[in-house]
C-alpha positions in Angstrom: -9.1 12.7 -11.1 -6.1 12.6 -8.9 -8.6 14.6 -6.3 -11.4 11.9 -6.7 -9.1 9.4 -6.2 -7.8 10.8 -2.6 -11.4 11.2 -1.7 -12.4 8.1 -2.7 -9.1 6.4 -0.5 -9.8 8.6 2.8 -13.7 8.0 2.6 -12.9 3.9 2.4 -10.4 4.2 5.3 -12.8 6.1 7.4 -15.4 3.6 6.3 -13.5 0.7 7.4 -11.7 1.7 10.5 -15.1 3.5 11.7 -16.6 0.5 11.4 -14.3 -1.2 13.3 -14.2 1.1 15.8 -17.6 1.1 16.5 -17.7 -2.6 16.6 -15.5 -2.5 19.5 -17.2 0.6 21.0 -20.5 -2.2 21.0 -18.8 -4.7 22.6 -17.3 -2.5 25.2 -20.5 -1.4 26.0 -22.1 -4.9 26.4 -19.4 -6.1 27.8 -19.4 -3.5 30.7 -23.3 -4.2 30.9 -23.4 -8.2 31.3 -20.5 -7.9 33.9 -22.4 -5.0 35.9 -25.3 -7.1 35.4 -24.0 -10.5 36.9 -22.2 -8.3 39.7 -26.0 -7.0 40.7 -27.1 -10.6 40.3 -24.5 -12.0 42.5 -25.4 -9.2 44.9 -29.0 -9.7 45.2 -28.4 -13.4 45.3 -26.0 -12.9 48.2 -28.0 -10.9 50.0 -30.8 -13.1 49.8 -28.8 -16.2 50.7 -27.0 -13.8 54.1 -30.8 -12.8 54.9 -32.5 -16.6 54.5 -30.0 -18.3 57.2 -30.8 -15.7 59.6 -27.4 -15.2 60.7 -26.8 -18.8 61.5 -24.2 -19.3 58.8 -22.8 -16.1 58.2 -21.5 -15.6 54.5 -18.3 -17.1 53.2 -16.5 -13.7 51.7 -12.5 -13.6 51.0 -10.3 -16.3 49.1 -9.6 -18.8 51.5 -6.3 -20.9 50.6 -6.0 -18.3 47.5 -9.7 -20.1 45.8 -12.5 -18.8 45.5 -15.5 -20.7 47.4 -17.9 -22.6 45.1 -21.5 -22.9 46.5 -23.8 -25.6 45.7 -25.7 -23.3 43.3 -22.7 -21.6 41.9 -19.4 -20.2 42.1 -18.9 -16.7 43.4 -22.3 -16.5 44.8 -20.7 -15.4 48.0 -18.0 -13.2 47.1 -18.6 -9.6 48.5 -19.7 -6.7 46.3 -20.0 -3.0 45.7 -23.3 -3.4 45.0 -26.1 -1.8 47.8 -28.7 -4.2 48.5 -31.7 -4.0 50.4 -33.5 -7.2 52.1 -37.3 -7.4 52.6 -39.3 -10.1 54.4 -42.8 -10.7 52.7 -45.2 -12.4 55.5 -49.2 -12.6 55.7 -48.9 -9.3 57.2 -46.7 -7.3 54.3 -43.5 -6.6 53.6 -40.9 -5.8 56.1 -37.5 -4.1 55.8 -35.1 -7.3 57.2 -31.8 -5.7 56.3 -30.0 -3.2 54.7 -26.7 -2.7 53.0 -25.6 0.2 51.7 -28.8 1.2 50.9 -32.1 2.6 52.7 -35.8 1.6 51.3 -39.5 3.0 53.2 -41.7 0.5 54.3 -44.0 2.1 51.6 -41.8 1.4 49.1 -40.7 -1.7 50.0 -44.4 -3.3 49.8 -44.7 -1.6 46.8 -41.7 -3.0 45.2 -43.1 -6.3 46.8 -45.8 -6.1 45.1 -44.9 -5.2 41.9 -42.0 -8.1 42.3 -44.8 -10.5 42.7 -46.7 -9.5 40.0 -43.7 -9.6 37.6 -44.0 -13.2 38.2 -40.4 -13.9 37.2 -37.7 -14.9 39.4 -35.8 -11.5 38.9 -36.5 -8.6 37.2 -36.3 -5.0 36.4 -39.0 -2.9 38.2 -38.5 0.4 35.6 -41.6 2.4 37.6 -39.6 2.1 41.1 -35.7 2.1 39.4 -35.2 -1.1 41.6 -34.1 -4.6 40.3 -35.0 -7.7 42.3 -34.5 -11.1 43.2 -37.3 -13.4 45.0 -36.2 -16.4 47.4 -37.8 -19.9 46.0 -40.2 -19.7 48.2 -41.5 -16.3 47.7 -40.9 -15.2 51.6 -37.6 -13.0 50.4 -37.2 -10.4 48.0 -34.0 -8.6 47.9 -33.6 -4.7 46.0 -31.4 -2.9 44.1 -30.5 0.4 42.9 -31.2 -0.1 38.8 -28.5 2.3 38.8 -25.6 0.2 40.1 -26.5 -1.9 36.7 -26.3 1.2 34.5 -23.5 3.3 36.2 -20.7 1.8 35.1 -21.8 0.7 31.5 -22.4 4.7 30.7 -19.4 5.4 32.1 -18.1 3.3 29.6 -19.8 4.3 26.7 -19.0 8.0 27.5 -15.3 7.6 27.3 -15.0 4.8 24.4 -17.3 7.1 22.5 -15.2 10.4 23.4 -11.9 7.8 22.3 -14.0 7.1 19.3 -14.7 10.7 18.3 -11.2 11.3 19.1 -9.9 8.6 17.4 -11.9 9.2 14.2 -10.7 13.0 13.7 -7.0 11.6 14.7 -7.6 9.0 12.0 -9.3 11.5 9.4 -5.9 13.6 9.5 -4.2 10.5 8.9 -5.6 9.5 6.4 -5.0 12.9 4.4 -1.8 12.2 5.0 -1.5 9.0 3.9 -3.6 9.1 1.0 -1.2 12.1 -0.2 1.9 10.0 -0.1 -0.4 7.2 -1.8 -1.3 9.4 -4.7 1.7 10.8 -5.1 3.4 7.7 -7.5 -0.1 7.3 -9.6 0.1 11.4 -9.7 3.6 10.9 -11.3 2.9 8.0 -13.3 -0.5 10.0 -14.8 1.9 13.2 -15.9 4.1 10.6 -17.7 1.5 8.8 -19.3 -0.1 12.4 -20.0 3.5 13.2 -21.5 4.2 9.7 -23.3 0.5 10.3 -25.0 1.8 13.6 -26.3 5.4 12.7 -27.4 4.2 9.8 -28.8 1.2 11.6 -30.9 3.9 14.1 -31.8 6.3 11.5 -32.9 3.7 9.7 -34.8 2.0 12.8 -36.5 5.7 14.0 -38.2 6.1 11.4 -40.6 2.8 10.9 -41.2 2.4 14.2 -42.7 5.4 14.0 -44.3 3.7 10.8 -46.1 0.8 12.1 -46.9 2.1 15.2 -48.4 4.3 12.9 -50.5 1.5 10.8 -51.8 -0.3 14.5 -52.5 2.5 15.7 -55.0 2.4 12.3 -56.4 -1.2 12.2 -56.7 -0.9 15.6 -58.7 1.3 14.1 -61.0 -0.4 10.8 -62.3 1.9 10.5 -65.6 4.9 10.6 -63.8 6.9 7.8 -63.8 8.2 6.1 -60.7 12.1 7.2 -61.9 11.2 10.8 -62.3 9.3 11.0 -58.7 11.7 8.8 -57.0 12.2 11.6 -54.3 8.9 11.3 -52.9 8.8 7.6 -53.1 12.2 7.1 -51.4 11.1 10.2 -48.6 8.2 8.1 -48.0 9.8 5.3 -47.3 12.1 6.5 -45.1 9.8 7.9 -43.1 7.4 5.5 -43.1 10.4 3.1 -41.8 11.1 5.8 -39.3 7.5 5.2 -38.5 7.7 1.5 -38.1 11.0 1.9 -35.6 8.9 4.4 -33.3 6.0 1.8 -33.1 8.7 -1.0 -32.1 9.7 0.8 -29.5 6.5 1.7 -28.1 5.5 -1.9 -28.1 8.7 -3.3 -26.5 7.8 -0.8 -23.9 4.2 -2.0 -23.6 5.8 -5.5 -23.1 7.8 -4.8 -20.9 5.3 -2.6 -18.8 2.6 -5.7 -19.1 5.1 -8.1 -18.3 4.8 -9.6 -21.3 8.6 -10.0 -21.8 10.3 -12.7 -21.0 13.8 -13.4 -19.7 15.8 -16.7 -20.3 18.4 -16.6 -18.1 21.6 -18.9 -18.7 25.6 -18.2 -18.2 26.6 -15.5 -20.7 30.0 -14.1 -21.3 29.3 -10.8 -21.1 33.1 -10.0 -23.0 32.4 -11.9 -26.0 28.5 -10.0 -26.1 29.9 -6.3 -25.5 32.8 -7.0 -28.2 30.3 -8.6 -30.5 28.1 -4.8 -30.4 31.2 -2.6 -30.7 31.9 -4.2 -34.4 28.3 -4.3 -35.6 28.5 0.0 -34.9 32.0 0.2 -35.8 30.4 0.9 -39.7 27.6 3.6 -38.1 31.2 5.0 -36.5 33.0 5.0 -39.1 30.3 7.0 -41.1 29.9 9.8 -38.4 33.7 10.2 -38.2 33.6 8.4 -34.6 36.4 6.1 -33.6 35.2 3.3 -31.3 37.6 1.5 -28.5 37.3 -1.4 -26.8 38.2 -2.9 -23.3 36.7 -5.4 -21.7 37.8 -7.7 -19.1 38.7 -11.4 -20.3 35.9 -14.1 -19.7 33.4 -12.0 -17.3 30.7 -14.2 -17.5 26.6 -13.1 -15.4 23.7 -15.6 -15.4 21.6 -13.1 -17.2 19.6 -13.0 -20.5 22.1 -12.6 -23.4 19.4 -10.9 -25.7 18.4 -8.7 -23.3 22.1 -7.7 -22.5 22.8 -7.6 -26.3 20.0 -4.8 -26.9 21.1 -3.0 -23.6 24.8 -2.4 -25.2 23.4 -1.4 -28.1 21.1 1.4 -26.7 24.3 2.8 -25.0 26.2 2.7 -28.5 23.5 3.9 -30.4 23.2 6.8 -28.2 26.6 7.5 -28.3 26.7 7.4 -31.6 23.9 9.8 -32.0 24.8 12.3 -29.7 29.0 12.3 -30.1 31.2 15.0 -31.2 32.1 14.5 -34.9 35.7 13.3 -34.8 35.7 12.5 -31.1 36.6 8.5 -29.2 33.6 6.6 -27.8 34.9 4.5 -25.5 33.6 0.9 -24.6 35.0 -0.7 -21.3 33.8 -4.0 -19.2 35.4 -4.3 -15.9 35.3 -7.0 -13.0 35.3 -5.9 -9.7 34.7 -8.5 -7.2 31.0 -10.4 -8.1 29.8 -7.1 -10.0 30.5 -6.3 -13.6 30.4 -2.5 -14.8 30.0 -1.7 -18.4 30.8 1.9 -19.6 30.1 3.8 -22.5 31.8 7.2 -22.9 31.1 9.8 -25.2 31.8 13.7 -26.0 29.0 15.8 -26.6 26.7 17.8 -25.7 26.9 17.8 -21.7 23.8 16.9 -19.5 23.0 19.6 -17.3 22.9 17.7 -13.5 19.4 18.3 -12.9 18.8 16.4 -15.6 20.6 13.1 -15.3 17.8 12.2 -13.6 15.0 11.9 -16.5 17.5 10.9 -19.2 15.5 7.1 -18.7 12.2 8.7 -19.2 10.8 7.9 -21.6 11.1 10.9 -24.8 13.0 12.4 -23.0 15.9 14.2 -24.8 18.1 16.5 -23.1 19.7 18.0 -26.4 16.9 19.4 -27.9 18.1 20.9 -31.0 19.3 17.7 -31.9 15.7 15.8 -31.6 15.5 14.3 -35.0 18.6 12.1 -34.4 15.6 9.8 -32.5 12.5 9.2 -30.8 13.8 9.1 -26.8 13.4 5.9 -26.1 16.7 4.2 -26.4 17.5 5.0 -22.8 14.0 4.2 -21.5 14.0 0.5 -23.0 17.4 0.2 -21.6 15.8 0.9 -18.4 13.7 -1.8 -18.6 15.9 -4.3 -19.9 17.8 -3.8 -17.1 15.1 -4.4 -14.5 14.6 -7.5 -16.3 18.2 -8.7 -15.9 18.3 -7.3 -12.5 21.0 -4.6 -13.5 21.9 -1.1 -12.3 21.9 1.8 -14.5 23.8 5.3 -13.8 24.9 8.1 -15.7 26.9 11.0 -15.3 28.3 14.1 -17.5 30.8 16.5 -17.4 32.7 18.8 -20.2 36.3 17.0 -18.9 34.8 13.4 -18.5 32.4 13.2 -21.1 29.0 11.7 -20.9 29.4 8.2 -19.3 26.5 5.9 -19.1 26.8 2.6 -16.9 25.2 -0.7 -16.4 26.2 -2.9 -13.2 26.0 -6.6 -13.0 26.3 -9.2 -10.7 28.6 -12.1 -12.0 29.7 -15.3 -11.5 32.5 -15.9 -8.5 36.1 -17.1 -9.3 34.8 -20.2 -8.8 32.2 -19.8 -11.4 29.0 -20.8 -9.6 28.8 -18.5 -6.6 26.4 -15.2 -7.7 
């Protein structure tokens, strides 16, 4: 898939930029042709103008005064050019060789190019038999010639190199494009493994307790007479895990939410102090049940413009996974400092330690670094803290060590001493 996918993304950009490319390669290529065109035009009209006064009024050429001269007929109809020309005077007796600039034609094929000029019957023209192009004086007594060429010369020249800077350009760009569409892939390649691995955690989750279930409603299918009393173990293990159930597909569609934007925040000033207090007593009972002791220190009056639901659920992932994964008999501690305009909570615990390559995933989603200890839940406390946290704009960190304990933060910005300022 992944492989279609950069295929698909290099053959659009070579698509697209070749395109492109060879729209300008066209209009290089016309452009060079209409000016080599009107620089033959102006040549041949030049010529015939130089030719017609006989010398009398010899041709303007240069800038005078930094302008260029402007004829009656036109402006820069006198300017010199590259361009060789050949004059030929047309009289009742044939065509004549009058002058010649930069260029040599017989008297045999100047009468024939006469001739053929005249039976053009245009104005000017391109004579493709002879490789001459022409111009004939209003009156018909002129005819001045051109190499055909000096029209094409420079125009091929052109295309040669903009199509060797195309070629080039291309394979440059084909290489490129490899290389970007590599990096582009790389985030959907990353985000297909974990959807490949949410699919598979989450069919694992899912299938547990729903054979658990159905083997319960088998042994009480078997036993039809059976009062409720007597098969109250099967009723009650079916319920529990058909609540555990429930609590996985929660999860999984507060993620979705989140993930399709569907959740919303609603911000407004919070005290974050009163909140993270508020948290530590609902768990204090789950504590107290594990053998955990619970402290407390927060910060008086630290107060973010932040959702307080959304902050409320965030401190209860990071108790709830303390509590979980704690050392019976061991201090989780709860603390809420103010440093400047940034507010840190911390929740400390001591347990099993995270090995360092591993901090990293501990917000993926099933992820679980202790794995012997898989049933305590699903693995995705973390990873909907994660997302409340990009809701509310927060930072999360963790960290783990055998003397420091596993220490999971959450950084926000609050409000100034002044109590507006962010």
């Amino acid at each position: 898939m992944l492989k279609r996918l950069r295929t698909k993304i290099v053959l659009i950009n070579m698509l697209s930029v070749g395109a492109v490319m060879l729209a300008v390669f066209l209009l290089l290529c016309v452009g060079s042709y209409q000016s080599a065109r009107n620089e033959v035009d102006r040549a041949l009209h030049s010529a015939l103008e130089a030719d017609g006064r006989m010398g009398v009024d010899p041709a303007v050429i240069g800038r005078p005064g930094g302008r260029d001269p402007q004829p009656p007929d036109g402006p820069d109809r006198n300017r010199p050019t590259s361009v060789a020309t050949v004059t030929v005077r047309i009289d009742g007796y044939g065509a004549a060789v009058l002058s010649e600039n930069g260029a040599t034609l017989s008297d045999e094929l100047a009468a024939a190019a006469c001739a053929a000029a005249r039976a053009d019957g245009g104005e000017s023209g391109w004579l493709r038999e002879l490789g001459l192009l022409y111009r004939l004086s209003a009156d018909g007594s002129l005819a001045a010639f051109a190499d055909a060429d000096a029209l094409f010369a420079a125009p091929l020249r052109t295309a040669a190199l903009s199509a060797a800077a195309l070629a080039a350009g291309l394979v440059a760009f084909f290489f490129l494009s490899l290389w970007l569409s590599a990096l582009a892939v790389r985030p959907v390649g990353e985000a297909w493994d974990k959807q490949n691995r949410f699919v598979s955690e989450a069919s694992h989750e899912l299938k547990t307790p729903l054979t658990v279930i159905l083997a319960n409603t088998s042994i009480l299918a078997a036993h039809p007479d059976e009062t409720v009393r007597a098969q109250s173990q099967w009723v009650d293990n079916t319920v529990a895990e058909a609540t555990r159930m429930k609590q996985l597909i929660d999860r999984l569609l507060t993620l979705a939410r989140c993930d399709d934007g569907r959740t919303r925040t609603v911000l407004s000033e919070t005290d974050l102090s009163a909140a993270t207090e508020e948290q530590v007593l609902s768990f204090e009972p789950v504590a107290f049940e594990r053998k955990l002791t619970i402290e407390c220190e927060t910060d008086p009056g630290v107060t973010a413009l932040t959702d307080p639901e959304l902050y409320a659920r965030l401190v209860s992932v990071y108790l709830d996974n303390a509590v979980k994964y704690a050392a019976p008999g061991s201090v989780i501690s709860v603390t809420l400092r103010r440093r400047g305009t940034a507010a840190t909570l911390a929740v400390r615990d001591f347990g099993e330690v995270i090995p360092p390559g591993e901090l990293d995933l501990v917000f993926d989603r099933f992820y679980r670094a202790d794995k012997a200890r898989s049933a305590e839940g699903f693995g995705l406390g973390l990873s909907i803290a994660a997302e409340m946290a990009k809701l509310m704009g927060a930072r999360l960190s963790a960290e783990s060590s055998a003397e420091g304990g596993t220490v999971f933060r959450a950084e926000l910005k609050c409000f100034s001493e002044r109590g507006r300022g962010r």
